[in-house]
N, C-alpha and C positions, 0 to 999 in steps of 0.2 A: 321385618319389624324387630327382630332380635337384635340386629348389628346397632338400629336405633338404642333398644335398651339399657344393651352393653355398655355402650363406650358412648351414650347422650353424653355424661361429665365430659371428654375428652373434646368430641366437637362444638362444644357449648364453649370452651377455654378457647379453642384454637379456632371459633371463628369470632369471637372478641379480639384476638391476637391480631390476628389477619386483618378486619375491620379497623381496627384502629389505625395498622400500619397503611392500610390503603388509602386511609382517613387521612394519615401524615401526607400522604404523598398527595392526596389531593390540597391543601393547603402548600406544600412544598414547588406545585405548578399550577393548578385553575387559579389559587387563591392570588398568588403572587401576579396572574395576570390581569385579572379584577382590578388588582391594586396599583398594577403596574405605571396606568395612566395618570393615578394621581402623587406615585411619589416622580415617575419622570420628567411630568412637565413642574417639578420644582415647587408644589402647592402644600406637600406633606413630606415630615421623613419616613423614613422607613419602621423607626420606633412607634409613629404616630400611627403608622399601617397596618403593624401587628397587634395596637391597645383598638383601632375601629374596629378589623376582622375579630379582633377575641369579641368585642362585644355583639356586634353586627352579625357574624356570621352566624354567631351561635343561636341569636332572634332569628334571623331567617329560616334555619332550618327547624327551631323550636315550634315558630309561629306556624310558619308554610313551607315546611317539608314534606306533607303528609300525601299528597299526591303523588309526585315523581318516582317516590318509595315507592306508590302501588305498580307502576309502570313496569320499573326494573326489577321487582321481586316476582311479579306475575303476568305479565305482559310479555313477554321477551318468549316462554315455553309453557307449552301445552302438557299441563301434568296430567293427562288423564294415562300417557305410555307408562308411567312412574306411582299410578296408584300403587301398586302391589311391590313396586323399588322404592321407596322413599329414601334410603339412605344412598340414592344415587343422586338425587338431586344434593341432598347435603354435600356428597363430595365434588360434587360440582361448583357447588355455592363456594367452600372453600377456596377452590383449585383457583377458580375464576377471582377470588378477591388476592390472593397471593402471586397470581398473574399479574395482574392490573399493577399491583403497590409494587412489584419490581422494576415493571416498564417504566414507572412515573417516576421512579429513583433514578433511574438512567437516564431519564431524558433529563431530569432535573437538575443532574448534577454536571448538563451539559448545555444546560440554561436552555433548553425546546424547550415553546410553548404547547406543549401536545393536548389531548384533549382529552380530561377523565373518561368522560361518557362514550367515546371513542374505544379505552381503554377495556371497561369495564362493560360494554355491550359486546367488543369485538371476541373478551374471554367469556362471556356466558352463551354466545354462535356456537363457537370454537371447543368446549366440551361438548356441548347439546348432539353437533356433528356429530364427532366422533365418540359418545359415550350412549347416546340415547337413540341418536337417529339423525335424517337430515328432516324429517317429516315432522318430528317435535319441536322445531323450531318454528314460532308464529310470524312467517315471511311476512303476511300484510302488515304486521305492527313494523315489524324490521324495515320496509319500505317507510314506511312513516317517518319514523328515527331519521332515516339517511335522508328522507327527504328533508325533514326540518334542519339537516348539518348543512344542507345549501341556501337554503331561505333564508334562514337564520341571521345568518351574517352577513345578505345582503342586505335582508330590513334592518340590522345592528348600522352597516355601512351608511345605507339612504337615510334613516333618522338623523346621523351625525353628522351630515352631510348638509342637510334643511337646516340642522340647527346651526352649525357653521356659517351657514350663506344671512343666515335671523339675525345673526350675531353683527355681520358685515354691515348689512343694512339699516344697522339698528344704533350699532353703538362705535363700530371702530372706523367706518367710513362716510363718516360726518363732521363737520364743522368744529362740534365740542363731544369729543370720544370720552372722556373722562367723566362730563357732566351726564353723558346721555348711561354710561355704564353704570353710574349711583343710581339712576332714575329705573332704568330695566332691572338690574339685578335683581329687587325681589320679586319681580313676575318669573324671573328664570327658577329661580330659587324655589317659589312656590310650586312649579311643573312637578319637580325635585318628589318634593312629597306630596302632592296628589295624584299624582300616577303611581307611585310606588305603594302610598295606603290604598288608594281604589282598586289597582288591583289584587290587592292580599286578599280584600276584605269579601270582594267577588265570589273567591273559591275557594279563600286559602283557610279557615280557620273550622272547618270543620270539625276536625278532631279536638279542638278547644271545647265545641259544642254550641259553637258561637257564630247565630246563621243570620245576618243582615239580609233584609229587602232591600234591592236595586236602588231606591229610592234613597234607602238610609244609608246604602252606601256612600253615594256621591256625595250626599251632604256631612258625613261622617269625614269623609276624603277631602273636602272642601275646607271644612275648619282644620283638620292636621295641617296641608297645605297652607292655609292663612298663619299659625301658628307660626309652623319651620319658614315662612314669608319675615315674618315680624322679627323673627330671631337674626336672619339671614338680612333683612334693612337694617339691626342695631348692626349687626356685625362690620356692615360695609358701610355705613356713614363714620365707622373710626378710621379709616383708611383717608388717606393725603397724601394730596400731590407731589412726588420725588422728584425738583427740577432737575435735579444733578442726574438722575438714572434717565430721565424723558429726553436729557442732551444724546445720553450713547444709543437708546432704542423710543422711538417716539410713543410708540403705547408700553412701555413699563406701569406708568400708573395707573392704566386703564388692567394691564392685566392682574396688579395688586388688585383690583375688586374682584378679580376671578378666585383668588386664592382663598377668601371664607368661603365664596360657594361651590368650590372644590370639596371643602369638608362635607357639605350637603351629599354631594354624588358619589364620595365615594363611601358615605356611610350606607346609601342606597344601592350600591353595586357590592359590598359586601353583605347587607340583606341578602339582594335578588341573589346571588351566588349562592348565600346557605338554603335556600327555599331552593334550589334546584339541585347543586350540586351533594349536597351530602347525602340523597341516594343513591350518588353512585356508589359510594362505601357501606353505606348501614343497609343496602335494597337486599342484598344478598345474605347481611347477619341477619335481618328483620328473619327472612328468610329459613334461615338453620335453627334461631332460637323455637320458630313456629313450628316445626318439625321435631325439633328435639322435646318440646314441652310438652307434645301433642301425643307421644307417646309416637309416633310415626304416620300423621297424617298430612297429607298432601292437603294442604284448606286454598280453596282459590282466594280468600279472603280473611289474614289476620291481623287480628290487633299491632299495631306499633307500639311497644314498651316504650316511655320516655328517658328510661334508661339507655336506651338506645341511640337515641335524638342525642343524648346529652354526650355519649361516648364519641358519636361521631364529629359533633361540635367542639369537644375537648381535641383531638386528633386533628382535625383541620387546621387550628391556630397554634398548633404545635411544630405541625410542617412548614408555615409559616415564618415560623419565626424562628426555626433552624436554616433552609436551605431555598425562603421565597425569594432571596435577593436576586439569585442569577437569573430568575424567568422575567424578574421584574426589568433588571437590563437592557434585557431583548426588545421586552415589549414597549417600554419608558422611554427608552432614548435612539433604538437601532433604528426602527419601520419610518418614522419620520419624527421632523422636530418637534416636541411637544411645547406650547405655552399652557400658563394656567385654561385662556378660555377654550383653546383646540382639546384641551387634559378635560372641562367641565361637558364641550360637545361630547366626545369621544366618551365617557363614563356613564352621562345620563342616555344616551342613546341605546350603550352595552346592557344597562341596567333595567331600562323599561323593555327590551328585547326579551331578556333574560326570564324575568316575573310574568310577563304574558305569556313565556313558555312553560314556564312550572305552573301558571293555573292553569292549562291546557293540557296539563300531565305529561308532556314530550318531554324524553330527556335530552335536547337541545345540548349543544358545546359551548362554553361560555369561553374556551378560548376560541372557538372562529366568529362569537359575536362581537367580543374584544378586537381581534384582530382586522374584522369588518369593520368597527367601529373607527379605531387609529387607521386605517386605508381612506375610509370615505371626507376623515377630516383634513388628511393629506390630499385628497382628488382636489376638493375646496380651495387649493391653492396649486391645483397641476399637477400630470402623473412624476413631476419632473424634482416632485415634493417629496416621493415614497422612495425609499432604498428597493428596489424589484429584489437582488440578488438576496437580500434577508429573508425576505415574504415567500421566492422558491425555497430558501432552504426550509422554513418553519411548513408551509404545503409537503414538503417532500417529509418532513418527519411525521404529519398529519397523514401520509398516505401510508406509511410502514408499520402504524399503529395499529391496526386493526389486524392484519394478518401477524402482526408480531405475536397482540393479547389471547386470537384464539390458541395459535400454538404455544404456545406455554401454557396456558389452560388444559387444552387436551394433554400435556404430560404428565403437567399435577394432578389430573383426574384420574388417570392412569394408574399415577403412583400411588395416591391413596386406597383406591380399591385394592390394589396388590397391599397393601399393609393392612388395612380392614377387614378385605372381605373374606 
């Protein structure tokens, strides 16, 4: 309890430090691949990327952050080994987010799409191991995790996949592709936001204090949905026919309707992102603050500061908008061709993946439902659609990830207690 006392100021500073730098780096690679689908297939630029994420991400993890935080901050380890060490888990907490923000600057600055949650799970194993034990690590949750990094991204793939084939049957493989895409659009558009408000409203806004019956959900969900519908039909009845572009690619004009309701998904995929992904960065400050203020108590259960929320949201759009461009690359233009409506399959299918994973509290990877997502809409048009040799290399950084984030964790853990203790 003393080492708590001592030096609370010092880990109070340097795990805001940490936390925001890990914050950067999540923005610098998840967020860039969120986003990546809608500035590759040509619907957004990249300016317009970093003004939706600043706004979007920072509501998603404001609105429906508050679960996945519990996950990662207390889910992951069994503090009952650590009642009488508390200032071990704090250096853990640290080690683990200084871990995480180094790996994601590496791979970011080598345009891999790697996976936060990957990052920042594989360094809180990887101290727990070797600082606490192998037996204070809660394997049944840690199954769970690894299990949803494979589901995941298959349901992100199959979603985007149905809606691909919707799309085919609906609008671009008929008679008048142009008339029939003004006539769907706002039913697409509507999907858009009534999946994404119905399920915030399910689980997500607890900590607002703001608790909807089943009932008022749907129908709360339903008018949003009609709303962003009505916006999303003004928006695409000002779009017309390009003869001159419809001579070089016969659906150009069909996919200029995809391009407002690209703004729709991918303001939805930067929600669902901040509602899941920013505890990978703040689950661990939440963490140190709750220890340090507690005077050194281990709480299976603490408040989230909104100070918190707001640091981590600040951080995220900051990485963003320094170093998202290369992951966006990767993911936008390498895996396979993007159009606007493969870009709106491929986002809304990441995005509704993503949100049902953070009401369900699993910290899910939003780059392998990304990555699921832009595969299954390439499948849609043949394996012969997808770059294979990209997708080994982005799997093969996905695989080095996790054994990377424990070991540097276990070192930083190491080193702090030699400077601490």
């Amino acid at each position: 309890m003393d080492i708590i006392t001592v030096y609370g100021t010092a880990f109070l500073v340097m795990a805001i430090i940490f936390g925001t730098y890990m914050c950067w780096g999540i923005g610098a690679n998840d967020v860039a691949n969120a986003m990546g689908t809608s500035v590759g297939s040509g619907a957004i630029t990249v300016m317009q990327a970093i003004i939706i994420a600043a706004v979007f991400e920072f509501a998603g993890a404001f609105l429906a952050g508050g679960h996945v935080t519990a996950t990662i901050r207390k889910g992951i380890i069994d503090p009952a080994p650590i009642i009488n060490n508390p200032e071990l888990l704090v250096y853990g907490m640290l080690a683990a987010l200084l871990a995480a923000g180094i790996w994601l600057m590496v791979a970011s600055s080598r345009g891999w799409p790697v996976s936060t949650t990957h990052s920042i799970v594989g360094a809180i194993v990887g101290f727990t191991m070797a600082g606490i034990g192998v037996d204070a690590v809660q394997w049944a949750k840690i199954t769970q995790i690894v299990a949803s990094w494979v589901v995941s991204p298959v349901l992100g793939g199959t979603i985007a996949f149905l809606l691909m084939i919707s799309i085919r049957r609906l609008i671009l493989n008929t008679d008048q592709p142009f008339a029939n895409a003004k006539k769907w659009g706002p039913a697409y558009v509507f999907l858009v936001g009534f999946i994404i408000s119905l399920v915030t409203m399910f689980k997500g806004l607890k900590h607002l204090k703001l608790e909807l019956s089943i009932g008022m959900s749907f129908v709360v969900a339903v008018v949003i949905g009609l709303i962003i519908a009505a916006i999303g039909w003004a928006l695409i009845n000002k779009v017309k026919v390009d003869e001159t572009a419809d001579r070089d690619f016969h659906f150009a004009s069909v996919e200029k309707v995809f391009t407002p309701m690209m703004l729709f998904t991918a303001c939805a995929m930067a929600f669902a992102h901040g509602s899941n992904d920013v505890a990978n960065g703040i689950g661990p400050l939440a963490a140190v603050v709750s220890i340090v203020q507690s005077g050194g108590e281990v709480a299976q259960k603490a408040a989230l500061p909104l100070w918190v929320l707001l640091l981590g949201g600040a951080g995220i759009v900051v990485g963003l908008a320094t170093m998202g461009y290369r992951v966006m690359k990767t993911i936008g233009t390498k895996i396979t061709e993007l159009t606007p409506s493969r870009g709106y399959c491929a986002t809304l299918a990441a995005a509704t993946t993503v949100v049902l994973a953070s009401r369900t509290g699993l910290p899910v990877s939003t780059t392998h439902i990304a990555v699921g997502a832009v595969i299954g809409v390439g499948l849609a048009r043949g394996v012969g659609a997808i770059d294979l040799r990209v997708i080994g290399g982005i799997v093969l950084s996905w695989i080095v990830t996790l054994p990377i984030g424990g070991v540097l964790a276990a070192l930083f853990f190491f080193t702090l207690k030699g400077i601490f203790g």
